[in-house]
PyMOL Python script that loads the backbone (N, CA, C, O; Angstrom):
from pymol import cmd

cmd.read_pdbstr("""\
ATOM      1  N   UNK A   1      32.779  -7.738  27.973  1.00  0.00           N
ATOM      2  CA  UNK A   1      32.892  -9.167  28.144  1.00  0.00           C
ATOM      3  C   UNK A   1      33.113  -9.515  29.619  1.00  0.00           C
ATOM      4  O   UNK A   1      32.643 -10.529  30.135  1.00  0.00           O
ATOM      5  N   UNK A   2      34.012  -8.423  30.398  1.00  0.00           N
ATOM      6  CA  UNK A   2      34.280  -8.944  31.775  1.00  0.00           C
ATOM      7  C   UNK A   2      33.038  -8.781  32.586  1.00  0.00           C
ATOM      8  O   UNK A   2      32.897  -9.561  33.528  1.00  0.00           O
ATOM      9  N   UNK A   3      32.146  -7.913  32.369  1.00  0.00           N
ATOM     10  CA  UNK A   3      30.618  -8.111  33.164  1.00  0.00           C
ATOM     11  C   UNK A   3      30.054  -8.886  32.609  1.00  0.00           C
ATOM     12  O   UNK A   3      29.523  -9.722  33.340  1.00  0.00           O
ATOM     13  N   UNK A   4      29.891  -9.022  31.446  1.00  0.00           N
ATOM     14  CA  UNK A   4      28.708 -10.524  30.976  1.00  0.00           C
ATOM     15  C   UNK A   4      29.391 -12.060  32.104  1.00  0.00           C
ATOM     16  O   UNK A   4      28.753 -12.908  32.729  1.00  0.00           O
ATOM     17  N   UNK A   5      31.065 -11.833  31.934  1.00  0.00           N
ATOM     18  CA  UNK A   5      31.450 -13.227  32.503  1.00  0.00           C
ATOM     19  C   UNK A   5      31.085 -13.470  33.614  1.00  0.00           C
ATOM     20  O   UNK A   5      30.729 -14.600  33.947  1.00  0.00           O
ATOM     21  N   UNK A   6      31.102 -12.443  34.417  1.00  0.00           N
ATOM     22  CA  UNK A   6      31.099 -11.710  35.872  1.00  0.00           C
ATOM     23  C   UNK A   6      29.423 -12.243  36.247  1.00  0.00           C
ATOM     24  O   UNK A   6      29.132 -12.998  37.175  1.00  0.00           O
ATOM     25  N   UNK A   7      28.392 -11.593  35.201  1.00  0.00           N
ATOM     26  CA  UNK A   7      26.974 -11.835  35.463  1.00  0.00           C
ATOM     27  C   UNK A   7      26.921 -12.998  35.595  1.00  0.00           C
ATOM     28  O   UNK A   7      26.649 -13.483  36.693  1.00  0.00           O
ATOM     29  N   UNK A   8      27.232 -13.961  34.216  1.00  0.00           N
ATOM     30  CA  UNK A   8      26.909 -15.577  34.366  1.00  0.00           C
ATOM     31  C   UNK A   8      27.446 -16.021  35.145  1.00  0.00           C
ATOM     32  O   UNK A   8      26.926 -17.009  35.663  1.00  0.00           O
ATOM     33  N   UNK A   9      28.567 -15.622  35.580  1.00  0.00           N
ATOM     34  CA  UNK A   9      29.066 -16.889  37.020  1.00  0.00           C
ATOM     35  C   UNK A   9      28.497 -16.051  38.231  1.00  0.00           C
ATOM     36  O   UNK A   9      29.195 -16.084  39.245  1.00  0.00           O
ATOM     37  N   UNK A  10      27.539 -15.434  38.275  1.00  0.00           N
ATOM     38  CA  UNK A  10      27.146 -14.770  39.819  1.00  0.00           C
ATOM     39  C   UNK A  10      25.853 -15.573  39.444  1.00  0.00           C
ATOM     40  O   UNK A  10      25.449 -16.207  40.419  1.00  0.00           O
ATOM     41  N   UNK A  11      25.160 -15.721  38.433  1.00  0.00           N
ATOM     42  CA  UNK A  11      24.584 -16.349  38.147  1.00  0.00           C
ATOM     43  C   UNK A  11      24.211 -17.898  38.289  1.00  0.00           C
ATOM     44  O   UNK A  11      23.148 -18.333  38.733  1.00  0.00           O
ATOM     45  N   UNK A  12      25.473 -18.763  37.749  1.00  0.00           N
ATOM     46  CA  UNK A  12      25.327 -19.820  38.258  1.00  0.00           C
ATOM     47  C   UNK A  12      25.699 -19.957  39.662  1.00  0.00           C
ATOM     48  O   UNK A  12      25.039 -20.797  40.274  1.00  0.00           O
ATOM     49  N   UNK A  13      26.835 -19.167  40.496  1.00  0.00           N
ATOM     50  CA  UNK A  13      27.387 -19.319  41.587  1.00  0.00           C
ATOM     51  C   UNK A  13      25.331 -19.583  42.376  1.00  0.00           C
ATOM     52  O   UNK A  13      24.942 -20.587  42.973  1.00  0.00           O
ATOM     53  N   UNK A  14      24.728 -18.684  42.149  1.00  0.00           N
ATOM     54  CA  UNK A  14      23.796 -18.521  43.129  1.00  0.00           C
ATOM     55  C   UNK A  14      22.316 -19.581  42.558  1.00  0.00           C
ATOM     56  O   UNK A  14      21.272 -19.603  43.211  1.00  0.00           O
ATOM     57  N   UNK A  15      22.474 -20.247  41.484  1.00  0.00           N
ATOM     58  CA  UNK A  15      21.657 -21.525  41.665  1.00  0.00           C
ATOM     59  C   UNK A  15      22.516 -22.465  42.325  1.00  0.00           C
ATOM     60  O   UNK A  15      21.867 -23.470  42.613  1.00  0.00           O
ATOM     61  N   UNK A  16      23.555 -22.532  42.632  1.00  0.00           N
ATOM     62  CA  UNK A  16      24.092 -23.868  43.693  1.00  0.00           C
ATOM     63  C   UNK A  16      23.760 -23.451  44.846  1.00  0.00           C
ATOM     64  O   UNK A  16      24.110 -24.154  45.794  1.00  0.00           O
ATOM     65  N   UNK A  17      23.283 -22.670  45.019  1.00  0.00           N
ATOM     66  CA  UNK A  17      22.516 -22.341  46.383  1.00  0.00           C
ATOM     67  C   UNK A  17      21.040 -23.192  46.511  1.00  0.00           C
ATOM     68  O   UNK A  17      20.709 -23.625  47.615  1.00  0.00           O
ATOM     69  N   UNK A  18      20.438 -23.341  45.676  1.00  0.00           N
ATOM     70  CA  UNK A  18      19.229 -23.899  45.420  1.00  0.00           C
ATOM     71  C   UNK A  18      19.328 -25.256  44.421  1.00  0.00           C
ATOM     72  O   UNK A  18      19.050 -25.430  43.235  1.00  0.00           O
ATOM     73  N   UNK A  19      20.104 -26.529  45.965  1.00  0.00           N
ATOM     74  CA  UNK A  19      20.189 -27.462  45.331  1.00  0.00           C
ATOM     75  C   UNK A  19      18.802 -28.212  45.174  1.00  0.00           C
ATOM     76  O   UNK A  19      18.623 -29.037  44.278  1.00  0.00           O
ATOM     77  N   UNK A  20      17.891 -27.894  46.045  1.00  0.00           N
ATOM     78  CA  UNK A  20      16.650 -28.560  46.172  1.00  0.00           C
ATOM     79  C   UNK A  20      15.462 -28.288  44.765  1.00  0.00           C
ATOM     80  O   UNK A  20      14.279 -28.622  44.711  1.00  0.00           O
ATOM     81  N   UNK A  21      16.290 -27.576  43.741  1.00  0.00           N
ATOM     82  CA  UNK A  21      15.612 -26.866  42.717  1.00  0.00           C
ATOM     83  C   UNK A  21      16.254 -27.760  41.441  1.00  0.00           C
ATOM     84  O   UNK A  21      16.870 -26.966  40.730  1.00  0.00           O
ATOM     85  N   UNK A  22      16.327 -29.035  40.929  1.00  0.00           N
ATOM     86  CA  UNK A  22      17.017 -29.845  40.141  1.00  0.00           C
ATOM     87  C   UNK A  22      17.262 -28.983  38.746  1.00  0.00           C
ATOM     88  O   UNK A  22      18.174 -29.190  37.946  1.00  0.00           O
ATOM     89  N   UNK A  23      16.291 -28.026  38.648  1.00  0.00           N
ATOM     90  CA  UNK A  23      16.048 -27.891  37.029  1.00  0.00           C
ATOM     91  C   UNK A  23      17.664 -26.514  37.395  1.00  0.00           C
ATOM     92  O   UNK A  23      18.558 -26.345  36.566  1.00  0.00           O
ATOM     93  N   UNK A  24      17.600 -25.675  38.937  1.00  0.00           N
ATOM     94  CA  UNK A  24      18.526 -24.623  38.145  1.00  0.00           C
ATOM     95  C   UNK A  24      19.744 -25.312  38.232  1.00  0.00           C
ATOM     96  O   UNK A  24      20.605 -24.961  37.425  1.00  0.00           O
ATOM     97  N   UNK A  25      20.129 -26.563  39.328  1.00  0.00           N
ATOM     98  CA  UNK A  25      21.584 -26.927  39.267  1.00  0.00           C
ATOM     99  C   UNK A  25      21.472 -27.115  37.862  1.00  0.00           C
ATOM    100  O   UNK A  25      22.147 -26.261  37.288  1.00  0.00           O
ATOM    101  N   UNK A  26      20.775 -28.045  36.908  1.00  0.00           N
ATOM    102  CA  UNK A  26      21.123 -28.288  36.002  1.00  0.00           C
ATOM    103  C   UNK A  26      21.262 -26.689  34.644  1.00  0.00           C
ATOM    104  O   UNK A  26      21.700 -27.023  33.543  1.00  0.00           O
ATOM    105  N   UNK A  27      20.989 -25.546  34.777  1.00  0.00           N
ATOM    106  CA  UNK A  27      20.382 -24.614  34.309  1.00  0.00           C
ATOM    107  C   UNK A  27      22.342 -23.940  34.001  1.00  0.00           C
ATOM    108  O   UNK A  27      23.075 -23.662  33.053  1.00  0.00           O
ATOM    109  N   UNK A  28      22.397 -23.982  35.922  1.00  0.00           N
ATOM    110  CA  UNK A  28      23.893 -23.291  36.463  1.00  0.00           C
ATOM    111  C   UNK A  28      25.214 -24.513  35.575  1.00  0.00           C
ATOM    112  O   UNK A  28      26.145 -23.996  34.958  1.00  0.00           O
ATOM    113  N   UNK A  29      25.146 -25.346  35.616  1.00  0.00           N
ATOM    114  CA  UNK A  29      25.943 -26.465  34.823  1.00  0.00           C
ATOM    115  C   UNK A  29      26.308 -26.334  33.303  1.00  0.00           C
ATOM    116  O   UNK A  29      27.396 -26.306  32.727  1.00  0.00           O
ATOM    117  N   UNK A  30      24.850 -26.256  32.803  1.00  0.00           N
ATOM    118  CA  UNK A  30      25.140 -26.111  31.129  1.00  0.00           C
ATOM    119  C   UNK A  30      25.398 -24.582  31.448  1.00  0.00           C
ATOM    120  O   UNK A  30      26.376 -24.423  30.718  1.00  0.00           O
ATOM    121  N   UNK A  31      25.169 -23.225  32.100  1.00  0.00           N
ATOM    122  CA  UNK A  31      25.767 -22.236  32.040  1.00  0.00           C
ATOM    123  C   UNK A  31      27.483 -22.491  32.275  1.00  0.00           C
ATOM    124  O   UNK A  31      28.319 -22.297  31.392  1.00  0.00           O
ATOM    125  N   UNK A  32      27.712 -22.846  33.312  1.00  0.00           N
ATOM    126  CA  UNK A  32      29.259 -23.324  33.304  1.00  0.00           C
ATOM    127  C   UNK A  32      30.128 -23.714  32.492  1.00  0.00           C
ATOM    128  O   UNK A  32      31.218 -23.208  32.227  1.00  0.00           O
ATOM    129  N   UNK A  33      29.345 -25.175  31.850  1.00  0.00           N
ATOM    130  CA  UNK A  33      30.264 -25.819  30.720  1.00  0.00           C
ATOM    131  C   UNK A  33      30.130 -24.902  29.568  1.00  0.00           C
ATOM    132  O   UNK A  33      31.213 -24.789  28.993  1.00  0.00           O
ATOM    133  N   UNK A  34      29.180 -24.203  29.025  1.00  0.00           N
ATOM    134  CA  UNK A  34      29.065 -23.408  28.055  1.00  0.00           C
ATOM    135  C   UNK A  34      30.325 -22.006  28.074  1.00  0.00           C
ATOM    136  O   UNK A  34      31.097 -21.714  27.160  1.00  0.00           O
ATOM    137  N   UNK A  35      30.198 -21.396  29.299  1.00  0.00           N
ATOM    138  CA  UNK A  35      30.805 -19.970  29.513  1.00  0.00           C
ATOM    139  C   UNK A  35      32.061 -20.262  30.402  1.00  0.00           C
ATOM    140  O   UNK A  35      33.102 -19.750  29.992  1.00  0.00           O
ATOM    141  N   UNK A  36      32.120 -20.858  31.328  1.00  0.00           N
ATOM    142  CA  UNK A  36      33.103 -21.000  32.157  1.00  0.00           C
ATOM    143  C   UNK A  36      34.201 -21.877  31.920  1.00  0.00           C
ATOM    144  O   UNK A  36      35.343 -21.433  32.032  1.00  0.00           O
ATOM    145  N   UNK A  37      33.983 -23.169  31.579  1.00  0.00           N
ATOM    146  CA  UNK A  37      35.497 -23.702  31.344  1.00  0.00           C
ATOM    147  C   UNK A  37      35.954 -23.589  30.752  1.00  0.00           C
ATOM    148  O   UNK A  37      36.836 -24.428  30.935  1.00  0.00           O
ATOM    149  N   UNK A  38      36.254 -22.913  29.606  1.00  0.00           N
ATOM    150  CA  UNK A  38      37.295 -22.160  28.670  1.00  0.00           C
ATOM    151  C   UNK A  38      38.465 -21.617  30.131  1.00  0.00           C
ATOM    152  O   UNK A  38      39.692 -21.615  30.033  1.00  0.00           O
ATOM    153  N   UNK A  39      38.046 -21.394  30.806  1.00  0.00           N
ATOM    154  CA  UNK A  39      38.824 -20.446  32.005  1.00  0.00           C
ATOM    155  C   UNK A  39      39.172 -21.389  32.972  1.00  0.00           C
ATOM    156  O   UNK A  39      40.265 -21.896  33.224  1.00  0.00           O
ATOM    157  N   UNK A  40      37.952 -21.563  33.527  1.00  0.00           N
ATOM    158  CA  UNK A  40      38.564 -22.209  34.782  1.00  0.00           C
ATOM    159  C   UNK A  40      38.366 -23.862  34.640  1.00  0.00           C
ATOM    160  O   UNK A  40      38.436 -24.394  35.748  1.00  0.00           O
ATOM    161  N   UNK A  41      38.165 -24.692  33.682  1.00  0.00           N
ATOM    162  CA  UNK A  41      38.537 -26.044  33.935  1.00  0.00           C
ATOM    163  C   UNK A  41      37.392 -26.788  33.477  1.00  0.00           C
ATOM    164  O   UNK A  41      36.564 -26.005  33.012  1.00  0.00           O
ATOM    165  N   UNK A  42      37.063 -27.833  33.430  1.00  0.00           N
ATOM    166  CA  UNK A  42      36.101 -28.535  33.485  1.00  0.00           C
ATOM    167  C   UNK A  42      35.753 -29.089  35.220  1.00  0.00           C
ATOM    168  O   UNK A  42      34.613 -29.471  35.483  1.00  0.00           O
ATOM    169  N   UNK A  43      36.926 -29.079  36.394  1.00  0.00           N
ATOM    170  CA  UNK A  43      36.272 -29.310  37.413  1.00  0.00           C
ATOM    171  C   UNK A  43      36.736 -28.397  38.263  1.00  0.00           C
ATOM    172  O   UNK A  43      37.145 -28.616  39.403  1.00  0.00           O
ATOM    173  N   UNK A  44      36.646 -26.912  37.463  1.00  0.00           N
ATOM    174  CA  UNK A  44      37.005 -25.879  38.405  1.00  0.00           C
ATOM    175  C   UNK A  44      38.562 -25.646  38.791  1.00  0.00           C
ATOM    176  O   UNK A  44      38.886 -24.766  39.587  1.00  0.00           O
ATOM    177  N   UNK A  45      39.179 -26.211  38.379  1.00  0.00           N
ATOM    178  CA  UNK A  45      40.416 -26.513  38.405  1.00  0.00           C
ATOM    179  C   UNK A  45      41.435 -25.020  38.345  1.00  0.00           C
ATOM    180  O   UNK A  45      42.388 -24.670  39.042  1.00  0.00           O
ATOM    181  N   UNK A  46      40.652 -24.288  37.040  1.00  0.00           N
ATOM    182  CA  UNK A  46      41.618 -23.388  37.114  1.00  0.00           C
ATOM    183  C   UNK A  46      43.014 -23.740  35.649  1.00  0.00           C
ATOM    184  O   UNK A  46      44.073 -24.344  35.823  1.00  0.00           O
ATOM    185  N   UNK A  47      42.646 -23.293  34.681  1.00  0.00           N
ATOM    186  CA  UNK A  47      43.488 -23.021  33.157  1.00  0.00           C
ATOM    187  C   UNK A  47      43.848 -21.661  32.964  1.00  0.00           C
ATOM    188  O   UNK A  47      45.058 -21.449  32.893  1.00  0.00           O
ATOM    189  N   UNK A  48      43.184 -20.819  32.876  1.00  0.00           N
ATOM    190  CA  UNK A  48      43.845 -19.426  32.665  1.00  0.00           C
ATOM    191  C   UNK A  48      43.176 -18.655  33.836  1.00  0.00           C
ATOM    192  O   UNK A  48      43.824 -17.775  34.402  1.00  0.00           O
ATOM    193  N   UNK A  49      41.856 -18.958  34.240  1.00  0.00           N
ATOM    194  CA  UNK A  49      41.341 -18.437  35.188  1.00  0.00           C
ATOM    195  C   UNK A  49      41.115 -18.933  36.351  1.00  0.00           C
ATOM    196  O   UNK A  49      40.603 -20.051  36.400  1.00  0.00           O
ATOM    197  N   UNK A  50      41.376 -18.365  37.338  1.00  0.00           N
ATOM    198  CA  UNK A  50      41.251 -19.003  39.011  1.00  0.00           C
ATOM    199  C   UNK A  50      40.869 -20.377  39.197  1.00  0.00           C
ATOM    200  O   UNK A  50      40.156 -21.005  38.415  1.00  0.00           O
ATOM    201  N   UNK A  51      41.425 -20.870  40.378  1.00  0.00           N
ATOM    202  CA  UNK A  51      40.971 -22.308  40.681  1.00  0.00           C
ATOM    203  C   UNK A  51      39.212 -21.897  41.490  1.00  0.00           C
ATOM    204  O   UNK A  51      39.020 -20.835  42.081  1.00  0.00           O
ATOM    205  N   UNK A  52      38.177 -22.931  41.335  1.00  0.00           N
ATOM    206  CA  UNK A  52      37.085 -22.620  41.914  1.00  0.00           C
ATOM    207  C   UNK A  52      36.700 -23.523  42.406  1.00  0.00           C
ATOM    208  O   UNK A  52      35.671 -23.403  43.071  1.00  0.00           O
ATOM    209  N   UNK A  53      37.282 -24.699  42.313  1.00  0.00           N
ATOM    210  CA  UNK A  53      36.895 -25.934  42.998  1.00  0.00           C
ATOM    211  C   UNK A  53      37.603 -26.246  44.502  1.00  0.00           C
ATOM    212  O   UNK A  53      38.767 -26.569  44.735  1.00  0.00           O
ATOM    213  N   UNK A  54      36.824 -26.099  45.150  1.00  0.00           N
ATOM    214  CA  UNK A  54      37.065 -26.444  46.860  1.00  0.00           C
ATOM    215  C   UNK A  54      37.169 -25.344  47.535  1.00  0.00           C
ATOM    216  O   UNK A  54      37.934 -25.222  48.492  1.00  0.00           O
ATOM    217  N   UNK A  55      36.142 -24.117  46.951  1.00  0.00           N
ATOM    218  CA  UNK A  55      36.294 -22.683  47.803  1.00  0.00           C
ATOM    219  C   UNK A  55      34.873 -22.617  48.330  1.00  0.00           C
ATOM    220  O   UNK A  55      33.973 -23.140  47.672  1.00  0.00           O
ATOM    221  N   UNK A  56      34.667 -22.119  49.264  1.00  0.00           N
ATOM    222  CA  UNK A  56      33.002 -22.087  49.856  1.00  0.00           C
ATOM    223  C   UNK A  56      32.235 -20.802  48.902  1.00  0.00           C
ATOM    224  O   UNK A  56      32.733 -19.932  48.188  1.00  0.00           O
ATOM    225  N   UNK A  57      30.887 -21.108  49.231  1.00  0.00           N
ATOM    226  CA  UNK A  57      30.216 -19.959  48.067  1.00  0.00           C
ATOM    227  C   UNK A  57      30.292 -18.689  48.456  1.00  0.00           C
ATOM    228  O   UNK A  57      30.051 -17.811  47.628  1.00  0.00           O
ATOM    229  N   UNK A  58      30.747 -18.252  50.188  1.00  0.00           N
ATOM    230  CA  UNK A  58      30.992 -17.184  50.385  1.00  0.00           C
ATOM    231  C   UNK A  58      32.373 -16.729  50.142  1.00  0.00           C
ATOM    232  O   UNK A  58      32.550 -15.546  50.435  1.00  0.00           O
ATOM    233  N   UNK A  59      33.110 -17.184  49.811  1.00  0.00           N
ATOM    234  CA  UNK A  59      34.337 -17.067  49.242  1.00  0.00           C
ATOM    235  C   UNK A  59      34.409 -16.842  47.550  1.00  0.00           C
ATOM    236  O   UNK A  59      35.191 -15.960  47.194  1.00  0.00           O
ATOM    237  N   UNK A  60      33.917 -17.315  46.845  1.00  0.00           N
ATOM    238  CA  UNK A  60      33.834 -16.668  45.737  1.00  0.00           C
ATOM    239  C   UNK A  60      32.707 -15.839  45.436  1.00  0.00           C
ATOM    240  O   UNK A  60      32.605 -15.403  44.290  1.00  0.00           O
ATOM    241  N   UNK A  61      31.697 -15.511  46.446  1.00  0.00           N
ATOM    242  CA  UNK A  61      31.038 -14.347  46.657  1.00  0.00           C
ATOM    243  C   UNK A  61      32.093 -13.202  46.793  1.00  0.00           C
ATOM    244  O   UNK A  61      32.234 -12.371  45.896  1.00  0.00           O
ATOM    245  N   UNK A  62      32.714 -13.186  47.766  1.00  0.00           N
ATOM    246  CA  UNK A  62      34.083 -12.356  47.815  1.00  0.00           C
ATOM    247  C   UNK A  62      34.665 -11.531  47.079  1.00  0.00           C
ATOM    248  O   UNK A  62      34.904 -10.323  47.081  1.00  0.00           O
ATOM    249  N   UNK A  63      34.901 -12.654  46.270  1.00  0.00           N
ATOM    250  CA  UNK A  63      35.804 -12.531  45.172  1.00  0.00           C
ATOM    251  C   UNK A  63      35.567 -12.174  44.020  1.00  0.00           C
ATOM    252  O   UNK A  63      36.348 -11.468  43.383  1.00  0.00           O
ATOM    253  N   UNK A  64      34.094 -12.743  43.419  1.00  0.00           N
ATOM    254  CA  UNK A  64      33.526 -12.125  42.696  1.00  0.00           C
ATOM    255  C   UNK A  64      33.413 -10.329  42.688  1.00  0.00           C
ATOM    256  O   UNK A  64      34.023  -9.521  41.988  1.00  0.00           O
ATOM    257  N   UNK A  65      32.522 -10.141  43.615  1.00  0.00           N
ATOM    258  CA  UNK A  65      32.445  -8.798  44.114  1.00  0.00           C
ATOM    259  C   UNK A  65      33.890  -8.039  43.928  1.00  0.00           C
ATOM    260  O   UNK A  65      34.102  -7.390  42.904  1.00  0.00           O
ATOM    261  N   UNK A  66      34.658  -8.127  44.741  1.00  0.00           N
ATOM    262  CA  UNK A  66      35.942  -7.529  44.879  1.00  0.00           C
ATOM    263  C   UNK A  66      36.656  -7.501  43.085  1.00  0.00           C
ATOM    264  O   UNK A  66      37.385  -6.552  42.795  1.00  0.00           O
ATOM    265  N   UNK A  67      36.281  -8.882  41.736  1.00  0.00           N
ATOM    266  CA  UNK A  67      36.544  -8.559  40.795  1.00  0.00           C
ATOM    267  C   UNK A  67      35.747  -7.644  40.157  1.00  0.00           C
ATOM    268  O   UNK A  67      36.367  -6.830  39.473  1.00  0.00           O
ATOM    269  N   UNK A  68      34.256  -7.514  40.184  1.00  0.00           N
ATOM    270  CA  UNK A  68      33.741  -6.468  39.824  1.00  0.00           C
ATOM    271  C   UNK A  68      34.008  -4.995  39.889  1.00  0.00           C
ATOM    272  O   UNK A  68      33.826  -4.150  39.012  1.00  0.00           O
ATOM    273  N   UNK A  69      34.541  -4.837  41.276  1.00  0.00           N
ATOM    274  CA  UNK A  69      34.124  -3.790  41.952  1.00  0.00           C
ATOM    275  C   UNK A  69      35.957  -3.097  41.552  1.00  0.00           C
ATOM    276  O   UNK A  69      36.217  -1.994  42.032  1.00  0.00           O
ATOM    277  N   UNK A  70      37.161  -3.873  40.632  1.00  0.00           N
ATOM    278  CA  UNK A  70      38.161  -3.609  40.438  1.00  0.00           C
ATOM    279  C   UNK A  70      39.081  -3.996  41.784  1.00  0.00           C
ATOM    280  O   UNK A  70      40.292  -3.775  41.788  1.00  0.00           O
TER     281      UNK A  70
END
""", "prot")
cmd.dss("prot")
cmd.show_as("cartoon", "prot")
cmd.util.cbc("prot")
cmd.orient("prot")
């Protein structure tokens, strides 16, 4: 479960890279609300899992990695 979570949010993390692409922000979003806010919030906020709202994408690049990697 911790790599599937791990995949989908590296996943959406890296369509907000490609805001000029409407269909994946929207793609990365319903991935979010679907998989992610159980954890971290509806605005990233952070409930059982990390705050993610107001960190740059190389920063939870970071972090991501560094949770993968243990």
């Amino acid at each position: 479960m911790k790599k599937l979570l791990l995949a989908v949010t590296a996943t959406s993390l890296m369509s907000f890279g490609l805001a000029a692409h409407a269909g994946d922000v929207a793609a990365g979003k319903a991935t979010f609300t679907s998989v992610c806010v159980a954890c971290h919030g509806e605005q990233g906020q952070g409930v059982v899992g990390p705050k993610l709202a107001g960190q740059s994408a190389a920063d939870l690049s970071t972090k991501l990695h560094a949770y993968k990697n243990g």
